[in-house]
BABAPA-928119 format. One record per atom (N, C-alpha, C): chain; residue in three letters; atom name; x, y, z. Coordinates in nm, 2 decimals. Atoms other than C-alpha are relative to their C-alpha. Example, Ala and Ser with C-alpha at 12.3 -4.5 7.8 and 13.67 -1.06 7.14 Angstrom:
REM residues 2
<chain A, resn ALA, name N, c1 0.09, c2 -0.12, c3 0.00>
<chain A, resn ALA, name CA, c1 1.23, c2 -0.45, c3 0.78>
<chain A, resn ALA, name C, c1 0.09, c2 0.12, c3 0.00>
<chain A, resn SER, name N, c1 -0.09, c2 -0.11, c3 0.00>
<chain A, resn SER, name CA, c1 1.37, c2 -0.11, c3 0.71>
<chain A, resn SER, name C, c1 -0.08, c2 0.11, c3 0.08>
This chain:
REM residues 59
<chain A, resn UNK, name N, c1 -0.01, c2 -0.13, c3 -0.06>
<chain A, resn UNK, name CA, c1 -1.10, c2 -3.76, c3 -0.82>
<chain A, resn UNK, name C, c1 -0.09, c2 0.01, c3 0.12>
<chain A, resn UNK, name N, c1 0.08, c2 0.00, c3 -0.14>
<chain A, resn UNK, name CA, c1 -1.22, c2 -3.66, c3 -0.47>
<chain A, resn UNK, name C, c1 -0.07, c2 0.09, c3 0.00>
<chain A, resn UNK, name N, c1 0.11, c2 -0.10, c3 0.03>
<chain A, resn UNK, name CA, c1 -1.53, c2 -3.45, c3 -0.45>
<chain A, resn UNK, name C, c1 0.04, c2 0.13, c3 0.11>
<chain A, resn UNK, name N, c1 -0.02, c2 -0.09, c3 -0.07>
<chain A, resn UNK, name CA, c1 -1.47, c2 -3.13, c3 -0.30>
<chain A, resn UNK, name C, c1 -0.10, c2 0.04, c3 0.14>
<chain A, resn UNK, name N, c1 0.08, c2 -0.01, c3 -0.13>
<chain A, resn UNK, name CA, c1 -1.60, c2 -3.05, c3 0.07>
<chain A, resn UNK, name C, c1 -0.03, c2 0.17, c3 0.00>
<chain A, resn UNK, name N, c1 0.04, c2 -0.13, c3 -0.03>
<chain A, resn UNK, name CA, c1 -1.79, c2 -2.70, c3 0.13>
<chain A, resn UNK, name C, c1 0.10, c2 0.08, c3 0.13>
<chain A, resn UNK, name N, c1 -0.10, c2 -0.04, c3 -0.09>
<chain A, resn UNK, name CA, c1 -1.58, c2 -2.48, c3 0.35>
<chain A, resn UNK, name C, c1 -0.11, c2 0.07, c3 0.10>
<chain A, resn UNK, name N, c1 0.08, c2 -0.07, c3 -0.06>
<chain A, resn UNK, name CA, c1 -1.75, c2 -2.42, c3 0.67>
<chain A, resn UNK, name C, c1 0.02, c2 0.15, c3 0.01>
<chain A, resn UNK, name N, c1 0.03, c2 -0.19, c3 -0.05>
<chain A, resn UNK, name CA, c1 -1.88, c2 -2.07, c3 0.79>
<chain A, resn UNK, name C, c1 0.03, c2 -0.02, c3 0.10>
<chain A, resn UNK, name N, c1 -0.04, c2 -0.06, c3 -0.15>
<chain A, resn UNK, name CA, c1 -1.71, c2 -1.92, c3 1.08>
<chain A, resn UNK, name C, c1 -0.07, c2 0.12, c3 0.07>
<chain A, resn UNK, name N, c1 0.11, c2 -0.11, c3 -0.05>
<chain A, resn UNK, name CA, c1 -1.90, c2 -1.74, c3 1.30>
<chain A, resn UNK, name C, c1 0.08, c2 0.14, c3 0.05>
<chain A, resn UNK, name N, c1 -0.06, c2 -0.17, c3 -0.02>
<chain A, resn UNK, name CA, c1 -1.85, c2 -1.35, c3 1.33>
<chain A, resn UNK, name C, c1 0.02, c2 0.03, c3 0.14>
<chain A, resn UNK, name N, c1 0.00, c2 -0.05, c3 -0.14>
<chain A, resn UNK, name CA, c1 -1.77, c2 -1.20, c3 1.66>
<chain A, resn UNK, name C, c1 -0.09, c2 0.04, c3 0.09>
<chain A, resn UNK, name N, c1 0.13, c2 -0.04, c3 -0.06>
<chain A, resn UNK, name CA, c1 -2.06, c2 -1.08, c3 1.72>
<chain A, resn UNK, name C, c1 -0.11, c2 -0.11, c3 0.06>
<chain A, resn UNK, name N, c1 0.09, c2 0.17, c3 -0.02>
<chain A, resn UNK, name CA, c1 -2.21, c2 -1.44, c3 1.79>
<chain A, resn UNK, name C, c1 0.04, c2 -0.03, c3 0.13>
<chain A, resn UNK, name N, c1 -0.01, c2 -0.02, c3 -0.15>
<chain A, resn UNK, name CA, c1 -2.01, c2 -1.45, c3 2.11>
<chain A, resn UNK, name C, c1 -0.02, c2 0.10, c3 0.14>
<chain A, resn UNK, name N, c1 0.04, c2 -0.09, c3 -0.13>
<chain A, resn UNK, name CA, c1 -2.12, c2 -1.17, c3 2.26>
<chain A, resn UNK, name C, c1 -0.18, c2 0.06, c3 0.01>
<chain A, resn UNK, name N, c1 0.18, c2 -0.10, c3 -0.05>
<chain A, resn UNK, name CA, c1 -2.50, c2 -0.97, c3 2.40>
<chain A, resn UNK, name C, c1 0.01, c2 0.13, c3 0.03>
<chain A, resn UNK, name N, c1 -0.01, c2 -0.18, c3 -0.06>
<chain A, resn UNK, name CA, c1 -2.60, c2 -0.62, c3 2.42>
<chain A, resn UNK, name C, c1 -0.10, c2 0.04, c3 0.07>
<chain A, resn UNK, name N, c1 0.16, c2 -0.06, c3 -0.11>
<chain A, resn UNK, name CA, c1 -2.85, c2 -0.61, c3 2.72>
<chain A, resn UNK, name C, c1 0.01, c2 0.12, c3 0.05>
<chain A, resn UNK, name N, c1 0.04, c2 -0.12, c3 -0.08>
<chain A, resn UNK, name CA, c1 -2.99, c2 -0.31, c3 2.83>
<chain A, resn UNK, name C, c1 0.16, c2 0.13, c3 0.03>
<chain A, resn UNK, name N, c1 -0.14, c2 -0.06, c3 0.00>
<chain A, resn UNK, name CA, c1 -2.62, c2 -0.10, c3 2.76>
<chain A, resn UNK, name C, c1 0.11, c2 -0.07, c3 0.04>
<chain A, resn UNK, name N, c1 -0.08, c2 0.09, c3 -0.07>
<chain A, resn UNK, name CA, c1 -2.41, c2 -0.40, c3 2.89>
<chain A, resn UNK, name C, c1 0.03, c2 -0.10, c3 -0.09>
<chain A, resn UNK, name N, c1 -0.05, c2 0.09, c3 0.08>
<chain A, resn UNK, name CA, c1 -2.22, c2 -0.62, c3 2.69>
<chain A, resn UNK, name C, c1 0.05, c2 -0.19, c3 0.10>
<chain A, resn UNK, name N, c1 0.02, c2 0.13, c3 -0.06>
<chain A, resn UNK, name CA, c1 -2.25, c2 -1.01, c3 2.80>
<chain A, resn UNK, name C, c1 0.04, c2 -0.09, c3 -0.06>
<chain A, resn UNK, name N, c1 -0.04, c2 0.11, c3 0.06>
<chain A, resn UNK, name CA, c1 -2.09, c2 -1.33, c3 2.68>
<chain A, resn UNK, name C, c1 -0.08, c2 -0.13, c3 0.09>
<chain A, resn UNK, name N, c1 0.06, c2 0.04, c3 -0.08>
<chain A, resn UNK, name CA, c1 -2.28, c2 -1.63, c3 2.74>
<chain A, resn UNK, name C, c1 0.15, c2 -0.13, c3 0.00>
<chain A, resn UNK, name N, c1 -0.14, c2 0.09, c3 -0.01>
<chain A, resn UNK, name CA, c1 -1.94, c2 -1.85, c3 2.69>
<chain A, resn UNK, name C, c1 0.04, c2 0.01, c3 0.15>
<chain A, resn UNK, name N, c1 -0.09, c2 0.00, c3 -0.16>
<chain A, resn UNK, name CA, c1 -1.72, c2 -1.93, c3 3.03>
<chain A, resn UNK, name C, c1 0.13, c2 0.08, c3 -0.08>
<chain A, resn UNK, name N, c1 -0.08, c2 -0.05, c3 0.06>
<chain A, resn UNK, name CA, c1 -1.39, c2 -1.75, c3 3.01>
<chain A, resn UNK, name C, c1 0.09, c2 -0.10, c3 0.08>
<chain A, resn UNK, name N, c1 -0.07, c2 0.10, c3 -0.03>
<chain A, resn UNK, name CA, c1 -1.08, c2 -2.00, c3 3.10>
<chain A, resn UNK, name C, c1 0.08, c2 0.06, c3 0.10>
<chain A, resn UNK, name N, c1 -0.05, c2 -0.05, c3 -0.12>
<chain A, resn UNK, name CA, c1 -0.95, c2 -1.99, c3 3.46>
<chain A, resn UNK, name C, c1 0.18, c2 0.02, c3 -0.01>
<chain A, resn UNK, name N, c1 -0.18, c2 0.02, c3 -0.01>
<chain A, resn UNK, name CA, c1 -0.57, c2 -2.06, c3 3.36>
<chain A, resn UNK, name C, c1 0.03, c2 0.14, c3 -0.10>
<chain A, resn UNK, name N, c1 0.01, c2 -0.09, c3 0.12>
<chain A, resn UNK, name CA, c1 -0.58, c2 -1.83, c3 3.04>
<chain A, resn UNK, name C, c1 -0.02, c2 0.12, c3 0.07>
<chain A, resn UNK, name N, c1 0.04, c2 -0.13, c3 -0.07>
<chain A, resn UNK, name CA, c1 -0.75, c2 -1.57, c3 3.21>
<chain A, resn UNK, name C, c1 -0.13, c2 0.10, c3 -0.13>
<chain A, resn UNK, name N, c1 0.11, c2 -0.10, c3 0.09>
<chain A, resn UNK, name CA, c1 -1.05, c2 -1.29, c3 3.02>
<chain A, resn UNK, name C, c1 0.08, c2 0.01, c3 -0.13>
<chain A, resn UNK, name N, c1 -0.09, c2 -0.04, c3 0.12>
<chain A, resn UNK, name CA, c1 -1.00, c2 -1.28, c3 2.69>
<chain A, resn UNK, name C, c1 -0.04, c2 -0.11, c3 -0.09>
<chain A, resn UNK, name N, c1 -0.01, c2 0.10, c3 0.07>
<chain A, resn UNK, name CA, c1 -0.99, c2 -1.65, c3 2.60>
<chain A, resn UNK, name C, c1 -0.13, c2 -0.07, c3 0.04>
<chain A, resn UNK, name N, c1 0.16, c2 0.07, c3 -0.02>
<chain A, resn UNK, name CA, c1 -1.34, c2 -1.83, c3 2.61>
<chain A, resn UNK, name C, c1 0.01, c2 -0.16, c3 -0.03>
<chain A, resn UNK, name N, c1 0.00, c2 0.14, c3 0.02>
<chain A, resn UNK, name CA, c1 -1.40, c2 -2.21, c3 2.65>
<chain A, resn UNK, name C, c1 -0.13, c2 -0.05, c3 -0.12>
<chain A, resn UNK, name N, c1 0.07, c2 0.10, c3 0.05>
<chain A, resn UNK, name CA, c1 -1.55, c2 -2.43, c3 2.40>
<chain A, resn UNK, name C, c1 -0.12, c2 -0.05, c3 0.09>
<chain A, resn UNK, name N, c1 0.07, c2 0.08, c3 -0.03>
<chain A, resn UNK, name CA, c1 -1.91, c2 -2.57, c3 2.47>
<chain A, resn UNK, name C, c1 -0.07, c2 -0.12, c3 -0.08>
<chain A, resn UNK, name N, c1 0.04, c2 0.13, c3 0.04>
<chain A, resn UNK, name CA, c1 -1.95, c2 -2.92, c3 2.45>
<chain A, resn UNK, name C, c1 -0.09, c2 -0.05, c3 0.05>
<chain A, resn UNK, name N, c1 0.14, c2 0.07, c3 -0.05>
<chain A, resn UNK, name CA, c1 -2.23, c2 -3.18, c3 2.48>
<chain A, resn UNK, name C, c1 0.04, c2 -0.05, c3 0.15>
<chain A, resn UNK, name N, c1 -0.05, c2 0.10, c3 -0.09>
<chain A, resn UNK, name CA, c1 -2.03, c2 -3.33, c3 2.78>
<chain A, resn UNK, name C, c1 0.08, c2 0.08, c3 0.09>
<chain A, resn UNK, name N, c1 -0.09, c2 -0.05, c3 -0.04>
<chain A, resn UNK, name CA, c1 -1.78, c2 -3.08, c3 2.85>
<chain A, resn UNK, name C, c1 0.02, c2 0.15, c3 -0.03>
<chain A, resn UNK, name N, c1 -0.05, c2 -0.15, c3 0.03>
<chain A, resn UNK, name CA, c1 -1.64, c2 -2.72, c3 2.83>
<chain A, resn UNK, name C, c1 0.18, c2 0.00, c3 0.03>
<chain A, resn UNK, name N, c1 -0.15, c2 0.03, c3 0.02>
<chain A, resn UNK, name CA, c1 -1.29, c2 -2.70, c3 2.70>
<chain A, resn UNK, name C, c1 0.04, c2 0.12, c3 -0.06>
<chain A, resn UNK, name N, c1 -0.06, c2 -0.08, c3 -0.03>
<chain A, resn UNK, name CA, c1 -1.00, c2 -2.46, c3 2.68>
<chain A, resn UNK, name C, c1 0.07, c2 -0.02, c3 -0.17>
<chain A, resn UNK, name N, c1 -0.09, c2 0.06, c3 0.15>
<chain A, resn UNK, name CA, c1 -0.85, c2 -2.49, c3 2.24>
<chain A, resn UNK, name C, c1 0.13, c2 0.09, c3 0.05>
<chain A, resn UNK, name N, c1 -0.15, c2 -0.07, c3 0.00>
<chain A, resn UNK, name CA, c1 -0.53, c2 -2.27, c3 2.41>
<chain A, resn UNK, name C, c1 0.07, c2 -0.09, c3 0.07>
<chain A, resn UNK, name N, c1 -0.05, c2 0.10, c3 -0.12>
<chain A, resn UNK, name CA, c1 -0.46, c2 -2.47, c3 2.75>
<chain A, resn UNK, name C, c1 -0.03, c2 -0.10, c3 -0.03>
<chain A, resn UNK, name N, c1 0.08, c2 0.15, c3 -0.01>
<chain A, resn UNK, name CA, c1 -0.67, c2 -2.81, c3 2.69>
<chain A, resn UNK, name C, c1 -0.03, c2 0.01, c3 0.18>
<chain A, resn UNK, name N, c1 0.04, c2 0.05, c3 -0.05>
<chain A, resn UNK, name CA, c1 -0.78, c2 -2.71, c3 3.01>
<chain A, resn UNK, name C, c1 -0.14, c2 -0.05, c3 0.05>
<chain A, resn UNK, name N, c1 0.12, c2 0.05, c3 0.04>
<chain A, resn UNK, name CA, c1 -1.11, c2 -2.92, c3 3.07>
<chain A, resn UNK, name C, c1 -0.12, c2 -0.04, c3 0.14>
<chain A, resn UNK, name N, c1 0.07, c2 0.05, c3 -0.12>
<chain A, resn UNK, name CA, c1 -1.43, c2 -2.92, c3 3.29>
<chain A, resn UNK, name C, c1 -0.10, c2 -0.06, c3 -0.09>
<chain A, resn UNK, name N, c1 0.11, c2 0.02, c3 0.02>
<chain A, resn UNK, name CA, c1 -1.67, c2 -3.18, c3 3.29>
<chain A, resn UNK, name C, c1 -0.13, c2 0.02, c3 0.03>
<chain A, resn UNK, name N, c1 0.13, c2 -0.05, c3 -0.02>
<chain A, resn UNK, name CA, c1 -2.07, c2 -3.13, c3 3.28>
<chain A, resn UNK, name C, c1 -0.02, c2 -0.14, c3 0.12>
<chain A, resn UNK, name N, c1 0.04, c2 0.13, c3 -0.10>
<chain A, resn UNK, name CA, c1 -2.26, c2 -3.35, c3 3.54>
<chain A, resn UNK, name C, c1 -0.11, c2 -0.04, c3 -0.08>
Protein backbone atom coordinates (compact mmCIF):
# COMPACT_ATOMS: atom_id res chain seq x y z
CA UNK A 1 0.00 0.00 0.00
CA UNK A 2 1.02 3.63 -0.79
CA UNK A 3 1.44 5.92 2.09
CA UNK A 4 -0.83 8.79 1.91
CA UNK A 5 0.52 12.43 1.01
CA UNK A 6 -0.64 15.45 3.26
CA UNK A 7 -2.88 17.80 1.32
CA UNK A 8 -1.38 21.03 0.85
CA UNK A 9 -2.75 24.35 2.42
CA UNK A 10 -3.98 26.90 -0.03
CA UNK A 11 -3.48 30.12 0.73
CA UNK A 12 -6.47 32.52 1.58
CA UNK A 13 -7.12 35.60 -0.33
CA UNK A 14 -6.10 37.66 1.82
CA UNK A 15 -2.28 36.56 1.19
CA UNK A 16 -2.49 38.29 -2.17
CA UNK A 17 -3.36 41.41 -1.28
CA UNK A 18 -2.08 44.80 1.44
CA UNK A 19 -3.99 47.25 3.29
CA UNK A 20 -1.63 50.43 3.36
CA UNK A 21 -2.62 53.39 4.83
CA UNK A 22 -6.64 52.89 3.36
CA UNK A 23 -5.35 51.48 -0.06
CA UNK A 24 -5.52 48.11 -0.99
CA UNK A 25 -2.06 46.80 -2.89
CA UNK A 26 -1.13 43.54 -4.53
CA UNK A 27 2.36 42.84 -4.56
CA UNK A 28 1.79 40.10 -7.58
CA UNK A 29 2.04 41.52 -11.39
CA UNK A 30 -1.33 41.29 -13.07
CA UNK A 31 -1.11 39.56 -16.71
CA UNK A 32 -0.89 41.91 -19.71
CA UNK A 33 -3.04 39.54 -22.11
CA UNK A 34 -5.62 38.55 -19.40
CA UNK A 35 -5.99 41.85 -18.18
CA UNK A 36 -6.72 43.00 -13.93
CA UNK A 37 -8.07 40.41 -12.28
CA UNK A 38 -5.78 37.52 -13.15
CA UNK A 39 -2.25 37.69 -11.29
CA UNK A 40 1.05 35.99 -12.50
CA UNK A 41 2.74 33.37 -10.78
CA UNK A 42 6.18 34.17 -9.10
CA UNK A 43 8.96 32.10 -9.94
CA UNK A 44 12.63 31.76 -9.05
CA UNK A 45 13.42 32.54 -12.75
CA UNK A 46 10.24 33.65 -14.09
CA UNK A 47 6.69 35.16 -13.70
CA UNK A 48 4.04 33.18 -15.39
CA UNK A 49 0.46 33.53 -16.43
CA UNK A 50 -1.58 29.61 -15.12
CA UNK A 51 -4.58 31.11 -17.64
CA UNK A 52 -2.58 32.29 -20.89
CA UNK A 53 1.00 30.53 -20.24
CA UNK A 54 1.93 33.87 -20.90
CA UNK A 55 5.73 34.13 -19.66
CA UNK A 56 8.37 36.84 -18.65
CA UNK A 57 11.65 36.01 -17.85
CA UNK A 58 13.76 37.60 -14.70
CA UNK A 59 17.29 38.90 -15.64
Amino acid sequence: MAAKKAAAKKAGRGAYFKVESGKVTTPKKYCPRCGPGVMMADHKDRTACGKCGYTEFKK
